[in-house]
C-alpha positions in Angstrom: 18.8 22.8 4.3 22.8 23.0 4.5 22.9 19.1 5.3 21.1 18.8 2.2 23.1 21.0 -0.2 26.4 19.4 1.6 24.8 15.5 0.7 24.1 16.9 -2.9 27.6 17.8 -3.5 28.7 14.8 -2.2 27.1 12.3 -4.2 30.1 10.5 -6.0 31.2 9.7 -2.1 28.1 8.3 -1.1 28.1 4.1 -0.6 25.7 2.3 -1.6 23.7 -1.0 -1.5 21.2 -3.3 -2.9 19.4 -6.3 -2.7 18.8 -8.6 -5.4 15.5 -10.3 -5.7 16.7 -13.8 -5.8 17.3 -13.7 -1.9 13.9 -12.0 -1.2 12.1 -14.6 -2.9 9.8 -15.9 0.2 7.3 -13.9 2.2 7.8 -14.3 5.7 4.7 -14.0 8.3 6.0 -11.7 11.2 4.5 -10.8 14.3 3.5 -7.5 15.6 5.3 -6.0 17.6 4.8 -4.5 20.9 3.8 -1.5 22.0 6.7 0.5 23.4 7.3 3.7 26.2 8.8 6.2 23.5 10.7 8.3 26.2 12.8 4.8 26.4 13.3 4.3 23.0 15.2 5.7 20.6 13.0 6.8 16.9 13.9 6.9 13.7 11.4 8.4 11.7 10.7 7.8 8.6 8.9 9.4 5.3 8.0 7.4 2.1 7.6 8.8 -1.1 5.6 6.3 -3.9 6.0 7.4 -7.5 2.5 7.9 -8.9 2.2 5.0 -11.0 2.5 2.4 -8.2 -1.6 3.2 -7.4 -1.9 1.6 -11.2 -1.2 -1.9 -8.9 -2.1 -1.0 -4.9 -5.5 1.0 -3.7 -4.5 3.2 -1.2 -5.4 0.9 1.9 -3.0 -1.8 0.2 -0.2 0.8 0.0 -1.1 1.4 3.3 -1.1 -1.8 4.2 2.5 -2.6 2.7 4.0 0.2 4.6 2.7 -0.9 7.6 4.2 -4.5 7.3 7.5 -3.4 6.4 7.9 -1.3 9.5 6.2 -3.7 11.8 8.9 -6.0 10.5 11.3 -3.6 11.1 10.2 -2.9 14.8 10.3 -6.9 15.2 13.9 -6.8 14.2 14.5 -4.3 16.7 12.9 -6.4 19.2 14.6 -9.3 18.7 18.0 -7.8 18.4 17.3 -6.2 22.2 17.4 -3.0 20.4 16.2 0.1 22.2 15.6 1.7 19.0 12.4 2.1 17.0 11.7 2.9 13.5 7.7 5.4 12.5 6.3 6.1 9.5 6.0 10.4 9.8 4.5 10.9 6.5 3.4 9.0 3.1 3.1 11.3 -0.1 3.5 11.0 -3.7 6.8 11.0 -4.9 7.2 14.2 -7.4 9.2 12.6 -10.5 7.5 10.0 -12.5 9.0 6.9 -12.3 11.3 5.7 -15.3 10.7 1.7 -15.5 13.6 1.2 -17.7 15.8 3.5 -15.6 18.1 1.0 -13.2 17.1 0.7 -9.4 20.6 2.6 -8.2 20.2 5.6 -11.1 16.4 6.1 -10.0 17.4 6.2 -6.8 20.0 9.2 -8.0 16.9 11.2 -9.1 16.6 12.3 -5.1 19.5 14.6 -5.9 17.3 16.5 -8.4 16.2 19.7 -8.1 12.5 18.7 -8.8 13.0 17.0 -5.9 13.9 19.7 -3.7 10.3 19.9 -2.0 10.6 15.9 -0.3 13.7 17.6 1.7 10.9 20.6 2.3 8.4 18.4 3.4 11.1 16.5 5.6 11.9 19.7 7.5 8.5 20.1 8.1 7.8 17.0 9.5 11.0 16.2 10.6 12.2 12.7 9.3 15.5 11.7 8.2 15.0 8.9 6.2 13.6 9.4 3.0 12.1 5.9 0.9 11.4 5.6 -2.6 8.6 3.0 -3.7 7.9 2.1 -7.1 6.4 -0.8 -9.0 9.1 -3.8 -9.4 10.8 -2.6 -12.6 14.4 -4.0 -11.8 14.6 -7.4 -12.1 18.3 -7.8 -10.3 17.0 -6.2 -7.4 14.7 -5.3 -5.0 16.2 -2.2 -2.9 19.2 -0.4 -3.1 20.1 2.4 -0.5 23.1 4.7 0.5 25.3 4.1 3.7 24.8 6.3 6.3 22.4 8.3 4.4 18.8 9.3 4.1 18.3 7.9 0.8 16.6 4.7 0.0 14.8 3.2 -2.6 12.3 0.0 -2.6 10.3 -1.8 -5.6 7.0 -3.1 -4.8 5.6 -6.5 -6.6 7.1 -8.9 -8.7 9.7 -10.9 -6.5 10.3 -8.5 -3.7 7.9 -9.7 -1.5 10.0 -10.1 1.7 8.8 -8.0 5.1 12.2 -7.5 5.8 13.2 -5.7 3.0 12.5 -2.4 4.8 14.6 -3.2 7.7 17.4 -4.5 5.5 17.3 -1.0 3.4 17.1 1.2 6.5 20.1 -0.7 8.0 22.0 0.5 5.1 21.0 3.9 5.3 22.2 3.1 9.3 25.6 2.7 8.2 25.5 -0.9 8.2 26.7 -3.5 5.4 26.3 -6.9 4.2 28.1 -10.2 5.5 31.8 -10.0 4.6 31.8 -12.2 1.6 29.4 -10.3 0.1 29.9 -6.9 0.7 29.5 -3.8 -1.2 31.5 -0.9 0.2 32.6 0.4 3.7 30.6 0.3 6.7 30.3 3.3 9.4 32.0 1.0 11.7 34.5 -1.8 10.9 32.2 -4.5 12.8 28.8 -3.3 10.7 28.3 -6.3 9.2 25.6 -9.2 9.0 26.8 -12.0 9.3 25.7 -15.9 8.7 25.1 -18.7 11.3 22.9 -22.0 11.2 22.2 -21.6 7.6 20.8 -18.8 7.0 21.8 -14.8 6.9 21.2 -12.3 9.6 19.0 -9.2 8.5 21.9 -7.4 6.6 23.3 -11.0 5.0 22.9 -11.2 1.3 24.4 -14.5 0.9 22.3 -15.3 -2.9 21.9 -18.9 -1.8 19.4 -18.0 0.6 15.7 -17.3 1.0 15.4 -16.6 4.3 16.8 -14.4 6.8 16.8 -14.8 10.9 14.9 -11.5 11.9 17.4 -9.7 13.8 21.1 -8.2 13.5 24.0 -9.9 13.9 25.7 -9.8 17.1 27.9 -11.9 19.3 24.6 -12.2 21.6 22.6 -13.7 19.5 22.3 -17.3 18.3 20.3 -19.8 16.1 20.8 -23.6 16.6 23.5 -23.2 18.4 25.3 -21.2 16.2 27.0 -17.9 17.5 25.8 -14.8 15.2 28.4 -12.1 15.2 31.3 -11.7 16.1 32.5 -8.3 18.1 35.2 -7.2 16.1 33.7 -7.7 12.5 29.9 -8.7 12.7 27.8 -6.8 15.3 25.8 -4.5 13.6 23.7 -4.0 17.0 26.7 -3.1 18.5 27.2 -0.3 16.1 23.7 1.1 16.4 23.6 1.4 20.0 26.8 3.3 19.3 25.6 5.6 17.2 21.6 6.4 18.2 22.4 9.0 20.3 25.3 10.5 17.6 23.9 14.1 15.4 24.0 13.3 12.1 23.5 9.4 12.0 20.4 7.2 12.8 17.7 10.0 12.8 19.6 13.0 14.4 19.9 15.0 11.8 16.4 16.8 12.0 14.7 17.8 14.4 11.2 17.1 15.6 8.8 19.6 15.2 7.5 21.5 18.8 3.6 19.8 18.8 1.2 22.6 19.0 -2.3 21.5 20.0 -3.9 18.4 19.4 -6.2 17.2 16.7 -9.4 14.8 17.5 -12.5 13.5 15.2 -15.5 15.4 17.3 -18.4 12.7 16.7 -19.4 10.2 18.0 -17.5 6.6 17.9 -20.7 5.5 16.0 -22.2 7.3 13.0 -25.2 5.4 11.2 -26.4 6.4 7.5 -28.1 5.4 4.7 -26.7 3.8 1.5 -26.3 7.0 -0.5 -26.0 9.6 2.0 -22.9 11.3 3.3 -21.0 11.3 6.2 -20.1 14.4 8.3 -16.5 14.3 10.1 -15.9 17.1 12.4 -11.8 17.7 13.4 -11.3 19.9 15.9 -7.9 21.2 17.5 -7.7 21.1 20.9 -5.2 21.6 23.3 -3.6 18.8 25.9 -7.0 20.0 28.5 -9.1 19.1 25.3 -10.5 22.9 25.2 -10.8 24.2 21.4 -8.2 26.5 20.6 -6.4 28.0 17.5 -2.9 28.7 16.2 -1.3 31.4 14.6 0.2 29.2 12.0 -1.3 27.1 9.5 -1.3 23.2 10.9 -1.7 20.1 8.5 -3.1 16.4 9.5 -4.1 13.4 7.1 -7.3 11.8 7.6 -7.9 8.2 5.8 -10.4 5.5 5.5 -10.5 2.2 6.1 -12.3 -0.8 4.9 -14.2 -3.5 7.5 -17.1 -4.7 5.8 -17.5 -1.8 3.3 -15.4 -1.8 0.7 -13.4 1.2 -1.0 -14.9 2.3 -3.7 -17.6 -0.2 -3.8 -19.3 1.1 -0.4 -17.9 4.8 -0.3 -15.5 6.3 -1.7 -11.9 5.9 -0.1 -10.2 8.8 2.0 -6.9 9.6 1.9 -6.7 13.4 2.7 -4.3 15.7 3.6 -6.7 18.2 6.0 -5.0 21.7 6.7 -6.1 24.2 9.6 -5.4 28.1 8.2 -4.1 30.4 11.0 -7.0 31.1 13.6 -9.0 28.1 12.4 -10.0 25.6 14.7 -12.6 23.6 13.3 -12.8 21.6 10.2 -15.3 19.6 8.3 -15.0 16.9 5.4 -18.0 14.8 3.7 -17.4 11.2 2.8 -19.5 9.8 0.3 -21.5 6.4 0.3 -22.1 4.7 -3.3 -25.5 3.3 -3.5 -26.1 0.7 -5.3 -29.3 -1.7 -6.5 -28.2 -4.8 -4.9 -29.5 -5.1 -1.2 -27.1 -6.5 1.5 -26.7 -6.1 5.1 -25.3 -3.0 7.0 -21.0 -2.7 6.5 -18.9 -0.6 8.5 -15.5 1.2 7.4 -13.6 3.4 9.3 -12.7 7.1 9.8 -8.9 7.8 11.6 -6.1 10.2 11.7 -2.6 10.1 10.7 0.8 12.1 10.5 0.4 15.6 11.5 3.5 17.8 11.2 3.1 20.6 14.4 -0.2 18.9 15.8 -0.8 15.3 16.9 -3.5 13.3 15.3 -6.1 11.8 18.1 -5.4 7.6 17.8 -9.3 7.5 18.2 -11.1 6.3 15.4 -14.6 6.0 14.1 -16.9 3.5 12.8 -19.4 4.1 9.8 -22.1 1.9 9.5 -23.9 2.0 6.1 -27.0 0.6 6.0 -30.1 0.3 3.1 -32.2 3.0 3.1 -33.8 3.4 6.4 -37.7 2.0 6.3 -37.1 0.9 1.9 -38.1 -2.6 1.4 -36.0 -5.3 0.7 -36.9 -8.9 -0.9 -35.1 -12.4 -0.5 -35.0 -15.6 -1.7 -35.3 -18.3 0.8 -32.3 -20.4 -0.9 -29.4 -19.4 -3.1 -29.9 -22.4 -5.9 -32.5 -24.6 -6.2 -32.8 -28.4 -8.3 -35.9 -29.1 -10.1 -36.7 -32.4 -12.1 -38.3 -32.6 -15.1 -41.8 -33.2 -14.6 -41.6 -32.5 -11.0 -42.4 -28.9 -9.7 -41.2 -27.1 -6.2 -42.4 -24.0 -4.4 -40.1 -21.4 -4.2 -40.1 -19.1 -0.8 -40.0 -15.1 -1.0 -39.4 -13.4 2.1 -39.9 -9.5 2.3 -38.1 -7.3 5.0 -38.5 -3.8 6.2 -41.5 -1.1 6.0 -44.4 -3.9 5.7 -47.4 -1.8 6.8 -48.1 -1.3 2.9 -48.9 -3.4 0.0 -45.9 -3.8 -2.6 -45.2 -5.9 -5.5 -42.2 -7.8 -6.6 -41.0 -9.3 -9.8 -39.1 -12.3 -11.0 -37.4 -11.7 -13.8 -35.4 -14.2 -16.3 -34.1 -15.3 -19.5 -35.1 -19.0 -19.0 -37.7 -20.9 -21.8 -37.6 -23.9 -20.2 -38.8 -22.5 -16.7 -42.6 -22.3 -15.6 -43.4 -20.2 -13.1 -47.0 -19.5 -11.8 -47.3 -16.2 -11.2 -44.1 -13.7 -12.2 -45.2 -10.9 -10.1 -45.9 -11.1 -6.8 -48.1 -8.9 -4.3 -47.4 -9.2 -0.3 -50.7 -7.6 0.9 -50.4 -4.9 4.2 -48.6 -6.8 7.0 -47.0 -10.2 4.7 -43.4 -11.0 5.0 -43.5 -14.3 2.4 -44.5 -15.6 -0.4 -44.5 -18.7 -2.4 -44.4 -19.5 -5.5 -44.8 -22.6 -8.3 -41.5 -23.5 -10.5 -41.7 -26.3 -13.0 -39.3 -27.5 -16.0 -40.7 -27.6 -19.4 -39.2 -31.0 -21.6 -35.3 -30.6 -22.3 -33.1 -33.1 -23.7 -30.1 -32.2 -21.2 -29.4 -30.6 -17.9 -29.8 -26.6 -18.1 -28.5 -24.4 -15.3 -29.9 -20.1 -15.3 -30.5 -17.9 -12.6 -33.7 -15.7 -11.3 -33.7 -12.2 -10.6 -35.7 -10.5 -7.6 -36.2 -7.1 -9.2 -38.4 -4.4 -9.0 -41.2 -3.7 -11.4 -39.3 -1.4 -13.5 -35.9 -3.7 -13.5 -34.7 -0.4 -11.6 -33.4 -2.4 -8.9 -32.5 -6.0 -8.0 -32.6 -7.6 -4.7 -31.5 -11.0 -4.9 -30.5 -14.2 -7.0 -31.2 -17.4 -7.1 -29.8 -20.3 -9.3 -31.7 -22.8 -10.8 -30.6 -26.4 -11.9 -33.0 -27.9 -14.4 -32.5 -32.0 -14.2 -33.4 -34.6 -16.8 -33.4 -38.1 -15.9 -31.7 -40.4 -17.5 -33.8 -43.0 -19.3 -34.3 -46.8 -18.3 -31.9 -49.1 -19.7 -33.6 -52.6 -20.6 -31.9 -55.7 -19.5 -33.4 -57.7 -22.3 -31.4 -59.2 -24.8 -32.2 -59.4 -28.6 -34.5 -61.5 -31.2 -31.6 -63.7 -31.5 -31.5 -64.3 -28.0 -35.2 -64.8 -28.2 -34.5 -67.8 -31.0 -31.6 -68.9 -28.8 -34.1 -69.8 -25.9 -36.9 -71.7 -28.5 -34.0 -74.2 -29.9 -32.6 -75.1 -26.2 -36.4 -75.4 -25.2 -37.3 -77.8 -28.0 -33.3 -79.5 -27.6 -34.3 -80.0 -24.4 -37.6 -81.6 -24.9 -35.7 -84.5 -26.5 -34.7 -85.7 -23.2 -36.0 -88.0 -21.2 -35.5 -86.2 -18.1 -37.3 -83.6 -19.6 -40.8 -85.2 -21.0 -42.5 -85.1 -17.4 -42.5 -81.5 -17.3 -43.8 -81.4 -21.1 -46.6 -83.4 -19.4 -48.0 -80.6 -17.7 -50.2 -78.8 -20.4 -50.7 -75.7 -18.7 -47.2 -75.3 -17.7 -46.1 -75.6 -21.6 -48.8 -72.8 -22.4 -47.8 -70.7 -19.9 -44.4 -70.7 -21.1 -45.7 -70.3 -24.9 -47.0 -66.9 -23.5 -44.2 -66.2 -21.8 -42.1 -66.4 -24.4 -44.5 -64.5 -27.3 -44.8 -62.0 -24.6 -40.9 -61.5 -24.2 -40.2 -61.7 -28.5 -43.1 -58.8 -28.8 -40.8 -56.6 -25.8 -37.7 -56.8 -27.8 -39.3 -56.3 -31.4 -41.0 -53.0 -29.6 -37.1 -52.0 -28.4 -35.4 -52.6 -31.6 
């Protein structure tokens, strides 16, 4: 606690840094990075804090998930500055003072000083991470991050324009010691040469040049290039340099606490598979066990988090989300937790979600996990329409297929239910006799004067329940168009008939008597057409 109480009293010394939002306007796609030997590697660990009012805009999982791509980033950075030097999340908790929106990202930030705050260096000892994070909901709109040098303390906003993965590493490499590129920088660095620096265009990680909206994913060094273009230079840009320097130093790059001694292990004791019913809960089992895998206890309490995650399932929807801190009292060894299924009255296929562990403080979480696979009540029927929308013309009718799934070695009835006047349908509720998996049924369209669109419910007999949807599209066609012309037309024909008849060329075929009463029919036939249009 000492190095705690001396940081406190030295706040008005502490450098700081931020970013602005402008150059952390783009969101990169990064890789994952690879799996690493942690005996050759260097770790930094890491605890964040979100105020409480950042679950008004993330679930858990997508907190989860934000956290996770900000130090996979990180860890990519590492990589591809040839760093052997990791950064690991070693807890997430809520932050314990609310978050002021109006309050300026760097005087927020100060709020770490305060003595409500005291418990996140508490909970830091007990886990034993240096770096402390703030998140909160984008509230500043100059800047995304802001962090002290060569200190714990850091501060990120989530949303709005701060949507870069890099953010993370650029905030931790402040709290490394490290600055921005010389022309913009913002106070001392631990080392004369921590600086980013830009090449090819664009910034290194630590480069805030405001023209740019992109940043090469890696530290600046001497070593390292981009088009051609040197990236560091020893004596004044090579902030790798300066953390290879310094990763073994107490008191800088996550030497200042240490880890706590691991005690026993914690696994999930199921199965990798548990099966239940829409409704029903599941029963997780956590046991400690020692490196052997026999059951022991402790004589001191131990704490693990166990969370859920979505596959299929969905938080909230499905079951209801997990995020748990689990603790084991002195001489406990066993533990067990119910998670909760949400049934519903819509009937869908079986969904999975899943069951792991995560940041234990004197006992290490198992990396197992679990799958849950929810399915409709075991043996309870279920009812489907053959197609999800369906056309019908006016005076045409279709037959509509029901299929029926599950228990079918008894009778059961069905209804289709709708709002729709213009829609016939033959029989409304249906009966599948012992053994029948489908049904048909008549649909017709009653006269409209335009296109209607409605759906049909599958439902129970008491509406209790609904089992599927189907649209229906109610067509009218369009009416014949004549290609007739008008009485005047009609009188236009007689006069060239009888102009025509004046010609001589024209008398033989006013000869042929039957030919001139055919055409008197003709055109008697044609004058009563258009009279009957107009």
């Amino acid at each position: 606690m000492k190095k705690f109480i001396l940081l406190l009293l030295l706040i008005p010394l502490l450098s700081s840094a931020s970013t602005l939002t402008q150059s952390l306007a783009s969101q990169q796609m990064m890789r994952l990075a690879q799996p690493i030997n942690v005996d050759e590697h260097h770790i930094i660990h890491i605890g964040i804090f979100y105020t409480k009012d950042l679950l008004n805009y993330l679930t858990h999982e997508q907190l989860t998930a934000h956290i996770n791509r900000q130090i996979n980033a990180a860890n990519v950075v590492m990589e591809n500055s040839n760093l052997k030097i990791r950064r690991e999340i070693s807890y997430i908790g809520e932050y314990p003072i609310d978050n002021k929106p109006n309050v300026a990202i760097n005087n927020f930030l100060e709020t770490v000083f305060n003595t409500e705050a005291d418990q996140i260096r508490t909970i830091a000892q007990q886990f034993g991470f240096d770096y402390i994070t703030i998140l909160r909901p984008h509230s500043d709109d100059n800047y995304c991050g802001w962090a002290y040098y060569d200190s714990p303390y850091a501060l990120m906003e989530v949303g709005g324009n701060c949507t870069s993965a890099t953010l993370g590493a650029h905030e931790w490499g402040h709290n490394d010691g490290a600055d921005h590129d010389i022309a913009n920088s913002s106070d001392t660095p631990l080392t004369d040469y921590g600086r980013g620096y830009n090449c090819n265009g664009n910034g290194t990680i630590m480069s805030t040049n405001h023209n740019w909206y992109t940043r090469h994913d890696f530290y600046s060094s001497p070593n390292k290039q981009a088009g051609g273009e040197t990236c560091g230079e020893e004596n004044t840009a090579n902030v790798v340099r300066m953390l290879n320097e310094f990763k073994d130093i107490p008191g800088h790059l996550g030497n200042r606490l240490e880890q706590p001694e691991l005690l026993a292990n914690v696994i999930i004791n199921n199965n990798i598979a548990i099966t239940i019913a829409e409704g029903e809960q599941a029963k997780i089992e956590l046991m400690l066990v020692d490196s052997s895998g026999s059951e022991i206890t402790l004589d001191r309490d131990a704490s693990v988090e166990l969370v859920s995650r979505s596959y299929s399932a969905f938080a909230d929807s499905d079951f209801t989300s997990l995020v748990e801190r689990i603790i084991f009292s002195v001489g406990e060894s066993r533990k067990t937790i119910y998670i909760n299924t949400i049934e519903d009255s819509i009937s869908e296929p079986s969904e999975e979600f899943s069951i792991s562990l995560r940041h234990g403080d004197i006992v290490a979480p198992s990396e197992n996990s679990i799958t849950i696979t929810i399915t409709e009540n075991i043996g309870e029927l279920s009812y489907q329409f053959a197609v999800a929308s369906l056309s019908i013309q006016q005076g045409q009718s279709v037959m509509l297929e029901i299929t029926r799934n599950g228990d079918l070695s008894e009778a059961s009835e069905v209804r289709l239910n709708h709002q729709l006047g213009w829609l016939q349908i033959d029989n409304e509720t249906l009966l599948f006799t012992e053994g029948q998996s489908t049904l048909s049924v008549n649909l017709s369209i009653s006269p409209l004067t335009s296109n209607s669109t409605g759906n049909i419910y599958l439902s129970s007999l008491d509406d209790s329940k609904t089992y599927d949807t189907i649209t229906i599209n109610a067509v009218v066609p369009a009416k014949e168009k004549s290609s007739g012309g008008t009485f005047f037309h009609l009188l236009f024909l007689i006069f060239t008939i009888k102009f025509y008849s004046r010609l001589n060329h024209f008398v033989l075929v006013l000869k042929n008597i039957e030919y001139i009463n055919n055409l008197k029919k003709n055109i008697l036939s044609c004058y009563k057409k258009l009279n009957t249009q107009s």
